[in-house]
C-alpha positions, 0 to 999 in steps of 0.5 A, a space after each residue: 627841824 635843824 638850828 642852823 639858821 638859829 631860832 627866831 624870838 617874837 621880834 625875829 619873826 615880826 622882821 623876817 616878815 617886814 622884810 617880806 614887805 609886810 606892814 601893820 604887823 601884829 603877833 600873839 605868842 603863846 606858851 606851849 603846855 609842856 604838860 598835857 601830852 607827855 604820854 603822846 611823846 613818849 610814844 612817839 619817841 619809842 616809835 621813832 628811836 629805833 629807826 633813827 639808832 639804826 640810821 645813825 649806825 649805819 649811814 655816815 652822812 646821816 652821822 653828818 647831818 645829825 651832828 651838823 643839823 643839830 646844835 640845839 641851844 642852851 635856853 631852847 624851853 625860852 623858844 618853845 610855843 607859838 605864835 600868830 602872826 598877821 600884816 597887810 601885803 
């Protein structure tokens, strides 16, 4: 779940799979509802938060990996959805 190779947009990944060797590309990208599971997320935070504190008190390379792994973008929300992608090997 890390940034480190950046975010792909639309066109981003319609190249990564040309460059697969894939032609008539086509893609529909959708929104992703930001509101429907909010309670599911806030449950699946306090479910996950306790272990991940503890992990980064206690474990150095994970420290390192957190901070390595996550520079998360200013305009993420522009990101959040996806897609369907298909083409012809």
């Amino acid at each position: 779940m890390g940034f480190r190779g950046g975010l792909f947009t639309s066109d981003g990944w319609k190249e990564l799979l040309s460059g697969a060797g894939l032609k008539n590309i086509e893609a529909r990208v959708y929104k992703a509802d930001s509101v429907s599971n909010k309670r599911d997320d806030l449950i699946d935070l306090l479910r996950v938060a306790p272990r991940f504190l503890l992990m980064y008190i206690k474990n150095p390379a994970f420290r390192r990996f957190i901070k390595e792994t996550f520079n998360i973008p200013k305009n993420l929300v522009e990101y959040i959805g996806y897609g369907i992608y298909i083409g012809r090997k």
